[in-house]
C-alpha positions as CSV (number, residue, x, y, z in Angstrom):
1,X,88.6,-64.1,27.6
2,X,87.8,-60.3,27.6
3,X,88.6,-58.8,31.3
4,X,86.0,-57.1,32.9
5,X,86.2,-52.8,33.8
6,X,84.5,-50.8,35.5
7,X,82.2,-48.3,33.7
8,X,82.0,-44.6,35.3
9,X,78.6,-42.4,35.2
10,X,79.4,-39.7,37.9
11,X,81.0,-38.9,40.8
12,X,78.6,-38.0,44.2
13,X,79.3,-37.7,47.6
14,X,78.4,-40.4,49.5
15,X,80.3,-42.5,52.5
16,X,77.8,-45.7,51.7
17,X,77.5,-48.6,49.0
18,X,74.4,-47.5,46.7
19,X,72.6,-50.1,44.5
20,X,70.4,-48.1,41.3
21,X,67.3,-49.9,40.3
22,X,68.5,-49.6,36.7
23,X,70.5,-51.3,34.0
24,X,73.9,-50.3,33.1
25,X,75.3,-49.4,29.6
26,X,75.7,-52.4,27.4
27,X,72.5,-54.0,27.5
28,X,73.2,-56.7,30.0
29,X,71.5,-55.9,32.8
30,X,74.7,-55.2,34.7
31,X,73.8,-53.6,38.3
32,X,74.4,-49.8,38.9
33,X,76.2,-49.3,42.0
34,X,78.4,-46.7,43.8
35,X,82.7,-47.5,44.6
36,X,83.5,-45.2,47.2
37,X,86.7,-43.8,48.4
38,X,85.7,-41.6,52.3
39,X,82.9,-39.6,51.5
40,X,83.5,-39.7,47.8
41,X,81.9,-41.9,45.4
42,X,81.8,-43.0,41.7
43,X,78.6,-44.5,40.4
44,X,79.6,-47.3,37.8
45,X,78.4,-51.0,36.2
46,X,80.6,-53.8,35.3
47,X,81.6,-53.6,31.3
48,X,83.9,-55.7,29.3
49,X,87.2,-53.7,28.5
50,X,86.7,-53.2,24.9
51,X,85.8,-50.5,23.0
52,X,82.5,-49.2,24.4
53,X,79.7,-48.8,21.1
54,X,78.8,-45.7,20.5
55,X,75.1,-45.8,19.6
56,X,72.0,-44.2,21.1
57,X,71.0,-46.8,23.7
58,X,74.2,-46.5,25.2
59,X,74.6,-42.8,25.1
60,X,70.8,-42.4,26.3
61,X,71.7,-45.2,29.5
62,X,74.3,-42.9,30.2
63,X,72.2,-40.0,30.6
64,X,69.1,-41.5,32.2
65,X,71.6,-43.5,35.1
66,X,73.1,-39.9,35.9
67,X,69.6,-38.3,35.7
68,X,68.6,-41.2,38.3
69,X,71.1,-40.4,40.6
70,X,70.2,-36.5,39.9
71,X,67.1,-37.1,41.6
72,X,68.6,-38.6,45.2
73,X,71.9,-36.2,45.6
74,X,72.6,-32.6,45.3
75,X,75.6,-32.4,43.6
76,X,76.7,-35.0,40.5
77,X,79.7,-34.6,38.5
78,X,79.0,-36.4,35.1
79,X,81.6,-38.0,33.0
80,X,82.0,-38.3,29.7
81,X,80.3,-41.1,28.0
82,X,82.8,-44.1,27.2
83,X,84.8,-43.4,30.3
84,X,85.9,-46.9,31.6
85,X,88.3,-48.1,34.7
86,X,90.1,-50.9,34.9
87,X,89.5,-52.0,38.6
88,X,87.3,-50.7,41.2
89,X,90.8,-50.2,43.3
90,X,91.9,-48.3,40.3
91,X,89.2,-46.5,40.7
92,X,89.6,-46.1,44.7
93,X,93.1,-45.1,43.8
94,X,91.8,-42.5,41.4
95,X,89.5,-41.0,44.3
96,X,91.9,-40.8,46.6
97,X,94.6,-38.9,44.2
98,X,92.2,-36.4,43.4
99,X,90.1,-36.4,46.3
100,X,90.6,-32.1,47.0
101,X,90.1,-31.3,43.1
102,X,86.8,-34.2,43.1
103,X,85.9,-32.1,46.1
104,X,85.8,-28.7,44.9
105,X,83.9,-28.9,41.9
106,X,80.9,-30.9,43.9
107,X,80.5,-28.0,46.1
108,X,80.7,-25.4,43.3
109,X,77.9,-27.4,41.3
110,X,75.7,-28.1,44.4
111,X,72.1,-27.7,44.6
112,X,72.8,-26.0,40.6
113,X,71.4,-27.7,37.7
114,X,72.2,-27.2,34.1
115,X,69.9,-25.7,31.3
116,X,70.3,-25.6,27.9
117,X,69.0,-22.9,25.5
118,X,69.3,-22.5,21.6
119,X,68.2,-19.8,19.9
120,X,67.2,-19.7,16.3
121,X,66.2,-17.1,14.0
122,X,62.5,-18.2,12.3
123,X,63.7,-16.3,9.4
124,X,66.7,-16.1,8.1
125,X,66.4,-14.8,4.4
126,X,64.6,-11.8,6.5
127,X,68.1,-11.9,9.1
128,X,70.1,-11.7,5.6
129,X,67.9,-9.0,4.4
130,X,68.6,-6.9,7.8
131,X,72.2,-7.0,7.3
132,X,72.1,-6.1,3.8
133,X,70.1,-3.1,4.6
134,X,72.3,-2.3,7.9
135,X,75.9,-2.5,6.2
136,X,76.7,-0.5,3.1
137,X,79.4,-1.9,2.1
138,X,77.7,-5.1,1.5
139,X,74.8,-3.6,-0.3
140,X,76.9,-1.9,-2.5
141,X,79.0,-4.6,-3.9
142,X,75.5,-6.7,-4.7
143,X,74.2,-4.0,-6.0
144,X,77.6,-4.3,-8.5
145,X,76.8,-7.9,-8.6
146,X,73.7,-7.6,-9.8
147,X,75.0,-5.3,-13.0
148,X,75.1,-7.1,-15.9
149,X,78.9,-6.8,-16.1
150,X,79.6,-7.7,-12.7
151,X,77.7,-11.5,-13.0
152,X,80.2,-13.3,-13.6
153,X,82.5,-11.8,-11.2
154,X,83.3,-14.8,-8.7
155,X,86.1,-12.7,-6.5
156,X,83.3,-10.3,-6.0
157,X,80.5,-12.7,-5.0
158,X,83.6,-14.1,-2.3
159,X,84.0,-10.8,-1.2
160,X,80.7,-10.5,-0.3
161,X,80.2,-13.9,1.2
162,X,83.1,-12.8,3.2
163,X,81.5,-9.4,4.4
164,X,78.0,-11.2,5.0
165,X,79.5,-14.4,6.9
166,X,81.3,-11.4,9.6
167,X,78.6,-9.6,9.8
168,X,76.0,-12.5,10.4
169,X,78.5,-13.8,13.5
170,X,78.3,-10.0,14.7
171,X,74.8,-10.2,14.7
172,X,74.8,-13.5,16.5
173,X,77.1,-11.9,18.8
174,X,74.7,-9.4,19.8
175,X,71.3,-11.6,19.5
176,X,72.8,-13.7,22.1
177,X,73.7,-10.7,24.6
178,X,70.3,-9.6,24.6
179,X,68.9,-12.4,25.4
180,X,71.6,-13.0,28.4
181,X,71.1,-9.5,29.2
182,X,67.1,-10.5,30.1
183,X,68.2,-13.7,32.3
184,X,70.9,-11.6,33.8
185,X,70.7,-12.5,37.8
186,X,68.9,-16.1,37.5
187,X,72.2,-18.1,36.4
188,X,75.2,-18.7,38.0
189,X,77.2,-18.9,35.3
190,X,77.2,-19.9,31.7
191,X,78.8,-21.9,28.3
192,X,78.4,-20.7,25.2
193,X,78.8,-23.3,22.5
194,X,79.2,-23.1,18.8
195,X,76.6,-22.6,16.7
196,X,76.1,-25.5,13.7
197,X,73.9,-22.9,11.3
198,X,72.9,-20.0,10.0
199,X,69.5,-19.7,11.8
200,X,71.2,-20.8,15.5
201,X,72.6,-17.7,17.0
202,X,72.7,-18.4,20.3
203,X,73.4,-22.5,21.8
204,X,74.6,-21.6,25.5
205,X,74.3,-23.6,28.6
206,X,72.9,-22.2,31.6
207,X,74.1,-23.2,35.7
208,X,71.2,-22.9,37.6
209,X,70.5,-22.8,41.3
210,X,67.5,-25.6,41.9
211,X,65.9,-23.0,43.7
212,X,65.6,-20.7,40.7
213,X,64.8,-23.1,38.6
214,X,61.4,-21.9,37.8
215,X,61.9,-18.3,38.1
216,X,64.4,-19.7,34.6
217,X,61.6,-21.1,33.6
218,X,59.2,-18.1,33.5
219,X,61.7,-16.1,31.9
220,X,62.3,-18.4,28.9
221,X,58.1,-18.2,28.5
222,X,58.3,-14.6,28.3
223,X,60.8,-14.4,25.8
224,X,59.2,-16.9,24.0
225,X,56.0,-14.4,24.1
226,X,58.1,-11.8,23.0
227,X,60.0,-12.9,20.2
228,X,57.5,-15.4,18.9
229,X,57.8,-13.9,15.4
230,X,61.1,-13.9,14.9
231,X,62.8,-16.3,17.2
232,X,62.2,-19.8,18.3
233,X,63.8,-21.2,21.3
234,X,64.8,-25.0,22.0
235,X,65.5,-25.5,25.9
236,X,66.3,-28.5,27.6
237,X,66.9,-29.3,30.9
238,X,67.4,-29.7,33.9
239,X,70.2,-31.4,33.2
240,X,74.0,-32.4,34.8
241,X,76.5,-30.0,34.4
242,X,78.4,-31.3,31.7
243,X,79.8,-27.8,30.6
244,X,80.6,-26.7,33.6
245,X,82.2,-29.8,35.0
246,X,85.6,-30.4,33.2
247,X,86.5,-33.7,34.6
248,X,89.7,-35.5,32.3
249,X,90.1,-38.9,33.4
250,X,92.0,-40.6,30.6
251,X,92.8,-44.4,32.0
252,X,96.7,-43.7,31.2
253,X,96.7,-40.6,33.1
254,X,95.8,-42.3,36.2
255,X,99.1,-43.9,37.4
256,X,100.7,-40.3,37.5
């Protein structure tokens, strides 16, 4: 018979046994409940100790019980999804180990929220263009290219991949600033993340007091206004401050 665990969603602070009116990962209906250690808590539902599946009902359960519990405390720490504990006195254990460190990062994310903001170029044979005409290096070697000599000339055409791939990262660079630059003030802090193409040059994560939330807001509008012919802008939010929260809680770890 498989043992039962203890599946983690966050951490809060709270001295008293909560009960969510929500199902926990798994699809069994498992109640959503808080195991405290003092005035710390972790919110969790009971899953077997297997390897948790790693589909899109689970991973949006996990996100909508921590967006519940968003809504009644100021300050959640969010785990990673597929974090699992053995016990709930492991878990007690755990809490009371790392109670200071547990601590510390509530109070740093309280009353914040997290926003999320790509940027991506509507354009981009137009942004290719741009840096052709902005490095000359570049434009002369597919000018050469483009001789009839030259079209077959494959360490050339690399060359220039080379040149363009740098230069297109600078101008991400620099895309991004500017548009940091214009939110300057609002955040608290921020993430950048990699970008996955050519056309995102900006995917950045944004710690926001709940207060300014829609000052954010009005921002992101205007530079929508603003840049509506050339960029498009995906933001998400608000959200639990998964980038900014940096919580490692491997099960092995834990009897150290």
């Amino acid at each position: 018979m498989i043992k039962e665990g203890k599946y983690i969603y966050c951490i809060i602070c709270a001295e008293h046994d909560r009960y969510f009116k929500t199902g926990g990962v798994g699809n069994r209906g498992d109640e959503v409940q808080t195991i405290g250690h003092e005035d710390l808590s972790m919110v969790v539902s009971s899953h077997p100790l297997t390897k948790i599946n790693v589909n899109r009902e689970n991973m949006l359960t996990h996100e909508k019980i921590i967006e519940v519990v968003m809504k009644e405390y100021d300050s959640v720490l969010p785990l990673r999804f597929g974090t699992i504990a053995s016990s709930a006195e492991e878990i007690r254990n755990l809490l009371d180990r790392r109670y200071s460190e547990f601590k510390n990062i509530l109070w740093d994310v309280k009353h914040k929220i997290e926003l999320g903001v790509k940027g991506l170029w509507t354009n981009i044979d137009a942004i290719f263009n741009e840096i052709v005409e902005e490095n000359i290096e570049i434009k002369r070697a597919k000018e050469m290219i483009q001789q009839e000599e030259c079209k077959e000339n494959v360490q050339l055409k690399m060359e220039v991949g080379k040149l363009v791939y740098k230069a297109l990262q600078k101008k991400k660079r620099k895309e991004t600033q500017n548009i940091i630059e214009q939110l300057q003030g609002v955040f608290a802090d921020i993430k950048l993340n990699k970008t996955v193409s050519d056309e995102t040059f900006m995917n950045a994560a944004f710690l926001v007091d709940k207060g300014r939330e829609k000052e954010f807001d009005n921002i992101m509008d205007d530079l929508g206004d603003k840049y509506r012919n050339k960029i498009m802008f995906k933001y998400a939010g608000p959200l639990p401050a998964f980038n900014f929260t940096n919580i490692v809680m491997h099960p092995e770890a834990w009897e150290r």
